[in-house]
C-alpha positions as CSV (number, residue, x, y, z in Angstrom):
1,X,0.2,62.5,-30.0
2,X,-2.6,62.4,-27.7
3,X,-3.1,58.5,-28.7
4,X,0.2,57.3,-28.1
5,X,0.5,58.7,-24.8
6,X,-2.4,57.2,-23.9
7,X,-1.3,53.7,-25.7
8,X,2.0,54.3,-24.1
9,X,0.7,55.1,-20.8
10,X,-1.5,52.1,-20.6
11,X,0.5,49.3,-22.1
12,X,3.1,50.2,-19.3
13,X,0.5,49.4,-16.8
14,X,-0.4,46.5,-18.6
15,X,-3.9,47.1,-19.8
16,X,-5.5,45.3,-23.0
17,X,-6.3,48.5,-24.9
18,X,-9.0,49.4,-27.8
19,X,-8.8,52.1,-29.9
20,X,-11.7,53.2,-32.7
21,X,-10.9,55.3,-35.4
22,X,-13.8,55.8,-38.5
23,X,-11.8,57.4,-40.9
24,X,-10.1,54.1,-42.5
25,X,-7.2,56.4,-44.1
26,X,-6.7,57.6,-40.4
27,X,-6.8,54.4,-39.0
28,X,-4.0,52.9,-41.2
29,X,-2.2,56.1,-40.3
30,X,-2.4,55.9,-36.6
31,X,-1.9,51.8,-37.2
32,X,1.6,52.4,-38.8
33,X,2.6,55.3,-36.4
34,X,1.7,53.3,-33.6
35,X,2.8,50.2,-34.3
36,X,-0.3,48.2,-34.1
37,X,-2.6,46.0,-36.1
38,X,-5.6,47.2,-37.1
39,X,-9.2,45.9,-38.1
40,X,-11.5,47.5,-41.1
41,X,-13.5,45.9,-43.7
42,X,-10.7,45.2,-45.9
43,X,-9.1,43.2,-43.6
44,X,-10.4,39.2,-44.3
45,X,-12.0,37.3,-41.4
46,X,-8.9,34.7,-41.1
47,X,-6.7,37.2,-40.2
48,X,-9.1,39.3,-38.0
49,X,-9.4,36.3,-35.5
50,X,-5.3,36.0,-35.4
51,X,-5.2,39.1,-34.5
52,X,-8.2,38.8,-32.0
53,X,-7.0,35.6,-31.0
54,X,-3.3,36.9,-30.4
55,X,-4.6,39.9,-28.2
56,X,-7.2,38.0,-26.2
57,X,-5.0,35.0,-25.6
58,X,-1.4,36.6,-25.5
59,X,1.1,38.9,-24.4
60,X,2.2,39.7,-28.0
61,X,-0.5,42.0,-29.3
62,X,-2.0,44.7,-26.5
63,X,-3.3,47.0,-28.5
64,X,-5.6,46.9,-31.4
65,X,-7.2,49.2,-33.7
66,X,-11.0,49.0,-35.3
67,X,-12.7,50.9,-38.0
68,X,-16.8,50.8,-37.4
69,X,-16.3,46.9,-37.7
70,X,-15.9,46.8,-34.0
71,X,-18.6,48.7,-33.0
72,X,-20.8,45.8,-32.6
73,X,-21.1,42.2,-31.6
74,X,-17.6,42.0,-30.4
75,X,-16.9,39.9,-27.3
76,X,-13.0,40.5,-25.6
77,X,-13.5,40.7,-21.9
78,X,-9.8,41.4,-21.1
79,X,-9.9,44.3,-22.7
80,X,-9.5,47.2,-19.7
81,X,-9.3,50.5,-22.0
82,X,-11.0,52.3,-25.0
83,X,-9.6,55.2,-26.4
């Protein structure tokens, strides 16, 4: 509950929004629940730079979530908040 208020509060405001989860099974959990896509290791590079590209470059996607993938040698500079 805590997440989405926090998603919630900062996609009003407009922010680009990062979330980490480790726990994969938690991390499709909070994915569905919230609406968002998310990134893990079973997820193939094609579609990790659409959705990457999409929330870098557009308005359609605002909020993303990683697995431990993310931890490292990402680059998006627009995004403002990580949960």
């Amino acid at each position: 509950m805590a997440c989405d208020a926090l998603k919630r509060l900062h996609e009003a405001r407009g922010d680009k929004i990062i979330i980490f989860c480790n726990h994969i099974f938690s991390l499709k959990e909070y994915a569905i629940r919230l609406k968002i896509p998310y990134i893990c290791g079973e997820v193939d590079d094609r579609e990790r730079m659409n959705i990457i590209a999409h929330f870098r470059d557009g308005n359609e996607i605002n909020t993303i979530i990683f697995s431990e993938v993310g931890d490292t040698s990402i680059d998006i500079p627009n995004a403002n908040v990580i949960i």
